[in-house]
C-alpha positions as CSV (number, residue, x, y, z in Angstrom):
1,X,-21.1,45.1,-18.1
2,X,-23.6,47.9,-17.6
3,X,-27.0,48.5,-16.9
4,X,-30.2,50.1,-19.2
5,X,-30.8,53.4,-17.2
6,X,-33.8,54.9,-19.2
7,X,-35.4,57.9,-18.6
8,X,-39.1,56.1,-18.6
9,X,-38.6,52.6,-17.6
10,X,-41.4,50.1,-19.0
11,X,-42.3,53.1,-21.4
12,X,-43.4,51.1,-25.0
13,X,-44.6,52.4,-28.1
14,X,-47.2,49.9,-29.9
15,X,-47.6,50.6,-33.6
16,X,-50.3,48.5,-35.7
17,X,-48.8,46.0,-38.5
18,X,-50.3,47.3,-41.8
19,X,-52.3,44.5,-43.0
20,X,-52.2,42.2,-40.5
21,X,-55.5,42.5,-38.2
22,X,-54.4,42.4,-34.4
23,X,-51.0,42.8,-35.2
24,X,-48.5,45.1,-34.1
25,X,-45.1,46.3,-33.7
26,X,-43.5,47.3,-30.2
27,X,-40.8,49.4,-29.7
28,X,-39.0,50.6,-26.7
29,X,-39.7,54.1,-25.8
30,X,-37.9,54.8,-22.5
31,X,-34.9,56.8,-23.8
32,X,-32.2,55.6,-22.1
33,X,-29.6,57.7,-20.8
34,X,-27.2,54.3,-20.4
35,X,-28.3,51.8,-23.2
36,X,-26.2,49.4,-21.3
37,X,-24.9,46.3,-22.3
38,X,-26.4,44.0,-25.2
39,X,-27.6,40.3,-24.3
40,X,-26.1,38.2,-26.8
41,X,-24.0,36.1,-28.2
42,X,-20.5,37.8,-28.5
43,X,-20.8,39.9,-24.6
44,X,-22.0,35.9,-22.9
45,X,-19.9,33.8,-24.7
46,X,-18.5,34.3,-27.5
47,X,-16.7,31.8,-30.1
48,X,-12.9,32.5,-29.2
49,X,-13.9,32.9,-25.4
50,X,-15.8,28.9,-25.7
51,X,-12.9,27.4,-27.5
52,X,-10.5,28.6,-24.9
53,X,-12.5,26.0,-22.8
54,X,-12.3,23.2,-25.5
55,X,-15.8,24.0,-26.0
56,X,-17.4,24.5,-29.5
57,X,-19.6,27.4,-30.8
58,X,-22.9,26.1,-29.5
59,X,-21.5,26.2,-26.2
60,X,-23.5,28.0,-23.7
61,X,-22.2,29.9,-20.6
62,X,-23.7,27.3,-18.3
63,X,-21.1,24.8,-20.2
64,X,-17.7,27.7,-18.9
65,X,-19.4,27.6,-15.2
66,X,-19.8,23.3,-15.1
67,X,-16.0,22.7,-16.4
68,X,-14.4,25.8,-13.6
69,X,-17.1,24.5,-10.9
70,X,-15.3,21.2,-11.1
71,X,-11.7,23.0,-9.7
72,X,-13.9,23.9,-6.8
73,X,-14.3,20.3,-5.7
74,X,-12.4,18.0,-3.9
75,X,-9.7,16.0,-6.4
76,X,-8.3,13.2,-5.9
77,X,-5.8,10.2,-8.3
78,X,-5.7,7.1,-7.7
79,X,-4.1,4.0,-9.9
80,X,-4.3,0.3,-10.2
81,X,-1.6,-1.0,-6.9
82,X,-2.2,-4.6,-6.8
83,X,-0.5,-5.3,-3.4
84,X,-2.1,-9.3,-3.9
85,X,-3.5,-11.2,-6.9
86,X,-7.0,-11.2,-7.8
87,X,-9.2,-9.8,-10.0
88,X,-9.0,-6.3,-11.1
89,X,-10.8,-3.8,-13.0
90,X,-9.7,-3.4,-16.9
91,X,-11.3,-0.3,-18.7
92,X,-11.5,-0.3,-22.4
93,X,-12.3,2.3,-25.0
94,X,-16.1,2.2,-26.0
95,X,-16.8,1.9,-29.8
96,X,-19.6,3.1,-31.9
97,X,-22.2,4.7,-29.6
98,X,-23.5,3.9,-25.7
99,X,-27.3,4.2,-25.8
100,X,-28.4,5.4,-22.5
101,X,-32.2,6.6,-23.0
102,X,-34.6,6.4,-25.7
103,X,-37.8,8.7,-25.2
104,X,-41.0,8.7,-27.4
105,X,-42.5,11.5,-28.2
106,X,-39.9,13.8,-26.2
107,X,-42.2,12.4,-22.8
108,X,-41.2,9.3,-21.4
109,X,-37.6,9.4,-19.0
110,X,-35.6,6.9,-17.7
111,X,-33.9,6.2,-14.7
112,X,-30.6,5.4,-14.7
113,X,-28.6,3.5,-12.1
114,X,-24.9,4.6,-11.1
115,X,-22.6,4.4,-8.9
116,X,-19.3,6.0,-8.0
117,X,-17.6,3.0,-7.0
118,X,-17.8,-0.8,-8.1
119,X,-17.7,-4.1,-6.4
120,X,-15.2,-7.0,-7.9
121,X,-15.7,-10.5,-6.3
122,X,-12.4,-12.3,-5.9
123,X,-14.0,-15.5,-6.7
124,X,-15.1,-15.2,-10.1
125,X,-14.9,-11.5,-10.9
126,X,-18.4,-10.4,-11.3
127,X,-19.4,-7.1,-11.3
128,X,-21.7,-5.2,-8.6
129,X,-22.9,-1.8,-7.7
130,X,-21.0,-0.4,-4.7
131,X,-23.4,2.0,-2.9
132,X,-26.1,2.3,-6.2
133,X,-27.7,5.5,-6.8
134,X,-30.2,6.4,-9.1
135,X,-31.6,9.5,-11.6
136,X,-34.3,10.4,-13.8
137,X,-33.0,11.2,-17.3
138,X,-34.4,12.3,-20.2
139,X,-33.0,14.2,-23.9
140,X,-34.1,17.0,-22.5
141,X,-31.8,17.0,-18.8
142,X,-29.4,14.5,-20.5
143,X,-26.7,17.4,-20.5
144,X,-27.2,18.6,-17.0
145,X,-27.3,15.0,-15.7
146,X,-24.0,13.7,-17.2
147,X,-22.4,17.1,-15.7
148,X,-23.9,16.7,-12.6
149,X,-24.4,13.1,-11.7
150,X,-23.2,10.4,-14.6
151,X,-19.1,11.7,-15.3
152,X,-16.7,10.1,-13.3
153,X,-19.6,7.0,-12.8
154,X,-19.8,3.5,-13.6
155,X,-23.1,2.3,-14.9
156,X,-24.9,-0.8,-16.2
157,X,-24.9,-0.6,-19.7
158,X,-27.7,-1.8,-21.9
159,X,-28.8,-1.9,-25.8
160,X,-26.0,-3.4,-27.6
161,X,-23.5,-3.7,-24.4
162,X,-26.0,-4.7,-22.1
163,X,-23.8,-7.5,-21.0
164,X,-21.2,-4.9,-20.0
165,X,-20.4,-2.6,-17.5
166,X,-19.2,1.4,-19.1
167,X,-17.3,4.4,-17.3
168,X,-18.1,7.8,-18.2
169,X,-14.9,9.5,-17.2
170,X,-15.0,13.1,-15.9
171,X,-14.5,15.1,-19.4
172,X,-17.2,13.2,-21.2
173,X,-19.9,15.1,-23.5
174,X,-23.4,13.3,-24.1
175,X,-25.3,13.3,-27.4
176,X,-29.2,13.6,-27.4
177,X,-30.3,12.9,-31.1
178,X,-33.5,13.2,-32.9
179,X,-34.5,10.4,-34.6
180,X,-38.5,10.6,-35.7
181,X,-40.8,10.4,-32.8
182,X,-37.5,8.7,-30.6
183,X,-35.2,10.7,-28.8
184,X,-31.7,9.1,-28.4
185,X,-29.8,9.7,-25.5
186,X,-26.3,8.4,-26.2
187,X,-22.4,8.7,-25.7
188,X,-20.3,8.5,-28.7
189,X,-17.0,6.9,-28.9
190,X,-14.5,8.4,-27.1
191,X,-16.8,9.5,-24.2
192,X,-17.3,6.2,-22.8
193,X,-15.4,2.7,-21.5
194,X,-16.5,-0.5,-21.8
195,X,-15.7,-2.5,-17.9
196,X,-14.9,-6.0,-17.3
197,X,-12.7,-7.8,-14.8
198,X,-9.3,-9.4,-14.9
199,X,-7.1,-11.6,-12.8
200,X,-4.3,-10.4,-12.6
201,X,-0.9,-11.1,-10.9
202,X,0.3,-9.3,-7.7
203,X,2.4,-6.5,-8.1
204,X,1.1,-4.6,-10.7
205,X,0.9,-1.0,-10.8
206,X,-0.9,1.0,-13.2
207,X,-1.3,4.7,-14.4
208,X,-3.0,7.8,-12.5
209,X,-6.3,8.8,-13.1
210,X,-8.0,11.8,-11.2
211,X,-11.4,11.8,-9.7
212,X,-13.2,14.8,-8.1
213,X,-16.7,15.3,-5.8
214,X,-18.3,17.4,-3.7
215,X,-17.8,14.8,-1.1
216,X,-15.1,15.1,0.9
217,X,-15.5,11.8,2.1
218,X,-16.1,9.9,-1.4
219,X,-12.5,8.4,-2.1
220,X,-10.0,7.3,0.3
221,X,-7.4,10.0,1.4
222,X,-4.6,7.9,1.1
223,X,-3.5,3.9,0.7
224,X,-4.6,1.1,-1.0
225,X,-8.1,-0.2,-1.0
226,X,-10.1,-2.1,-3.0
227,X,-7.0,-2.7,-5.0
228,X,-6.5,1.4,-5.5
229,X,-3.8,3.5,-4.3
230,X,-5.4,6.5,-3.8
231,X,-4.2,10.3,-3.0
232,X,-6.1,13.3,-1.9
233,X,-4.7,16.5,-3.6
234,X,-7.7,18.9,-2.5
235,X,-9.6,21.5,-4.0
236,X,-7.3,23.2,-6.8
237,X,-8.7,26.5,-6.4
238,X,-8.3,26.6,-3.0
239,X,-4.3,25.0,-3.3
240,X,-4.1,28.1,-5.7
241,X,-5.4,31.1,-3.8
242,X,-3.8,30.1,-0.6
243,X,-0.8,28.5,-1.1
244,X,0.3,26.7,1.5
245,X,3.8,28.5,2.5
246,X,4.3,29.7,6.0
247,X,6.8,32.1,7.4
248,X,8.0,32.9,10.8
249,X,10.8,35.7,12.3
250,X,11.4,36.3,15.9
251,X,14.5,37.2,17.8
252,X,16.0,36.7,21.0
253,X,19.1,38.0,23.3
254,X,22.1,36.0,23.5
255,X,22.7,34.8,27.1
256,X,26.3,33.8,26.7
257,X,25.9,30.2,27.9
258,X,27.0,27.3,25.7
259,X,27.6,23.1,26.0
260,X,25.0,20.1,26.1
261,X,23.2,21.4,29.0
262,X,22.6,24.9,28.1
263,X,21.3,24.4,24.6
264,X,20.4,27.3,22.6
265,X,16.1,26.6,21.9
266,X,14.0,28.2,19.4
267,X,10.5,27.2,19.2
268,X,8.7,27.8,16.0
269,X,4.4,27.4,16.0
270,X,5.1,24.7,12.9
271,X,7.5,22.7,11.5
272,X,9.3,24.8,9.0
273,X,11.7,23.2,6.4
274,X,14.3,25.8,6.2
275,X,15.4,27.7,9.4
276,X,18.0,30.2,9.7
277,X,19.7,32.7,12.4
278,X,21.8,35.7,12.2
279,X,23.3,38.1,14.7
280,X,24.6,41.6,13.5
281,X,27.0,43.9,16.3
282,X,28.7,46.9,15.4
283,X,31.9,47.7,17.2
284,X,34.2,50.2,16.0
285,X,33.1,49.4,12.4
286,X,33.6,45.5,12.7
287,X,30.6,43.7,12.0
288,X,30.5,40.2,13.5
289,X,27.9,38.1,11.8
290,X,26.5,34.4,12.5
291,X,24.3,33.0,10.0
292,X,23.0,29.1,9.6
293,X,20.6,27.6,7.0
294,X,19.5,24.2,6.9
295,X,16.8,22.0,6.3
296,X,14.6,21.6,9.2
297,X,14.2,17.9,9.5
298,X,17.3,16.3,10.9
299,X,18.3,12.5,10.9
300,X,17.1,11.4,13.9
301,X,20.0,10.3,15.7
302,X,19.8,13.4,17.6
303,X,23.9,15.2,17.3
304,X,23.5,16.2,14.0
305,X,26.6,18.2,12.7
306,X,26.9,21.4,11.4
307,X,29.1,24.4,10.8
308,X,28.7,27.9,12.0
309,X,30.7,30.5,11.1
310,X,31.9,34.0,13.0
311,X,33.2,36.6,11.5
312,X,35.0,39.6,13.4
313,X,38.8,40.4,13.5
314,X,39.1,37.1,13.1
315,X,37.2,34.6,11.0
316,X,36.0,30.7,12.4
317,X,34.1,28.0,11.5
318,X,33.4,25.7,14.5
319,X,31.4,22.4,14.2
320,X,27.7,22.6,16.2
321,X,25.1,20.5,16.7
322,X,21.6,20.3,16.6
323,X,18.3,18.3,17.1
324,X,14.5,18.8,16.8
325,X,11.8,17.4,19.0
326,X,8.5,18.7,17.3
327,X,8.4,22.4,16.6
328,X,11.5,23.2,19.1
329,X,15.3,23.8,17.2
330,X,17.6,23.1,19.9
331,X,21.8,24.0,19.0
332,X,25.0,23.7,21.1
333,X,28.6,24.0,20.9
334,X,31.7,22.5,22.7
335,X,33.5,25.3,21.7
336,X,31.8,28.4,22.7
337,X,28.7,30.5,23.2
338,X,29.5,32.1,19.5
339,X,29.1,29.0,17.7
340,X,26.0,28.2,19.6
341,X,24.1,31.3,18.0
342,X,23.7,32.7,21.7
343,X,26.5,35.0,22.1
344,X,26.1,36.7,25.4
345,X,24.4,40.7,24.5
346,X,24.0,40.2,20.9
347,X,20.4,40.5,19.5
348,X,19.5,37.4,17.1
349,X,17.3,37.2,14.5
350,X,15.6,33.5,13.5
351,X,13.2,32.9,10.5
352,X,11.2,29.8,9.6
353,X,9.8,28.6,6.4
354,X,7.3,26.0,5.8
């Protein structure tokens, strides 16, 4: 986008409205050198650009920024893992419309009671708030509060499900209606669940669902409580702009020594998953060349078999071993110091990947 740049900023020019008494027209007068950008609909947001988003064409940009500022929180899933029997929670599909504020005259607001987390007792499967929070609502916030406070909440319904608990799950859109002097606050089908209790047997396992808040600490990183399984995946922007690969090289110079108590080592500053080491010596155009790749993390019986080749006049493949204790590779050979990877003068060359 760019800037106005006129030539007179503030300048106006204020022309009288023919037949209108203290009336007039005004008119820019600054001559711009740089008209710069236009402020409207098609350079914020315009229709194509919102319905990449899923959003409608009375979406606002405030509506793009809420649904990307969500990737920038912490994510987690979790999933019904019933490890015992007892009662657990059963979500079904709201019908008609969730009332969830009703203001006269546009003045009055509500305050709603949520809560991120619900309590189930195991003796007769009521209901209760788990660490209750509360907000002010009204149709005029109602958008900004469901984005900000109510998705991804349970609260205690009222109006025609008063007897029932709902869930507004993370995607949901809220409707604030005009109806006379009332203003309706409300979630349509679709946007809301209905939230009872069920016993059910032990063993059951049910389907993923993802959660997300600003609070690292406001689900379980992993295992089961409360009847969850829970897993943290962490903040998708971040998992996408630094992706968590790691890569090491070094080299060292083959001493010549080989056998169980000479062990070749190579110490890495992580655990990589794949490791590999070559050696490259030129000799009257021979090229003798060592090269092992494979996976990091061993069985852990500690003599774990592999082959490494050596190719010169001759070619051989010997049978090695190796073992791992934390970030150190350790390799030896019962052969010799070639099939060890430390072949006495030669220059070797490691990588790690993680």
């Amino acid at each position: 986008m760019q800037d106005r740049t006129p030539k007179y900023p503030g300048r106006v020019t204020i022309l009288p409205v023919q037949g209108l008494e203290n009336t007039y027209t005004m008119e820019r007068a600054d001559e711009p050198t740089q008209p710069g950008t236009p402020l409207n609909k098609a350079t914020l947001l315009n229709d194509l650009s919102a319905e990449m988003f899923g959003f409608g064409a009375d979406a606002v940009p405030d509506d793009i920024f809420s649904f990307l500022g969500v990737f920038n929180l912490h994510w987690w899933r979790r999933r019904v893992n019933t490890a015992s029997a007892g009662y657990q929670e059963v979500r079904t599909p709201g019908t008609g419309a969730y009332q969830l504020c009703v203001a006269y005259s546009g003045s009055n607001d509500d305050i709603v009671k949520y809560t991120k987390s619900i309590s189930i007792d195991q003796t007769n499967g009521e209901i209760t708030y788990l660490n209750q929070q509360s907000v002010d609502i009204s149709y005029r916030t109602a958008e900004s509060i469901n984005r900000s406070y109510l998705r991804g909440c349970y609260i205690k319904a009222s109006g025609s499900y008063e007897d029932d608990w709902v869930y507004i799950p993370t995607n949901a859109a809220i409707s604030a209606v005009n109806s006379g002097d009332e203003y309706i606050v409300r979630y349509d089908a679709g946007n809301f669940y209905t939230v009872s209790s069920e016993y059910k047997m032990a063993g059951e396992i049910g389907d993923w669902e993802y959660l997300y808040s600003a609070d690292r600490s406001a689900y379980p990183d992993s295992g089961i409580s409360g009847n969850y399984e829970y897993e943290y995946i962490g903040v998708p922007y971040e998992n996408f702009t630094h992706m968590p690969v790691k890569i090491e090289t070094g080299s060292y110079i083959g001493t010549g020594t080989s056998g169980n108590d000479n062990k070749t080592e190579i110490t890495f500053t992580f655990p990589p998953k794949i490791w590999g080491v070559t050696a490259f010596r030129d000799t009257n155009r021979k090229l003798h060349a060592i090269l092992n790749i494979f996976p990091f993390e061993p069985p852990t019986d500690g003599n774990n078999l592999i082959f490494i080749s050596y190719s010169g006049a001759d070619s051989y493949s010997r049978e090695s071993y190796y073992s791992i204790d934390g970030n150190t590779l350790r390799i030896w050979s019962l052969y010799d110091a070639k099939y060890q990877l430390n072949n006495s003068g030669y220059t070797y060359y490691y990588f790690g990947i993680g």
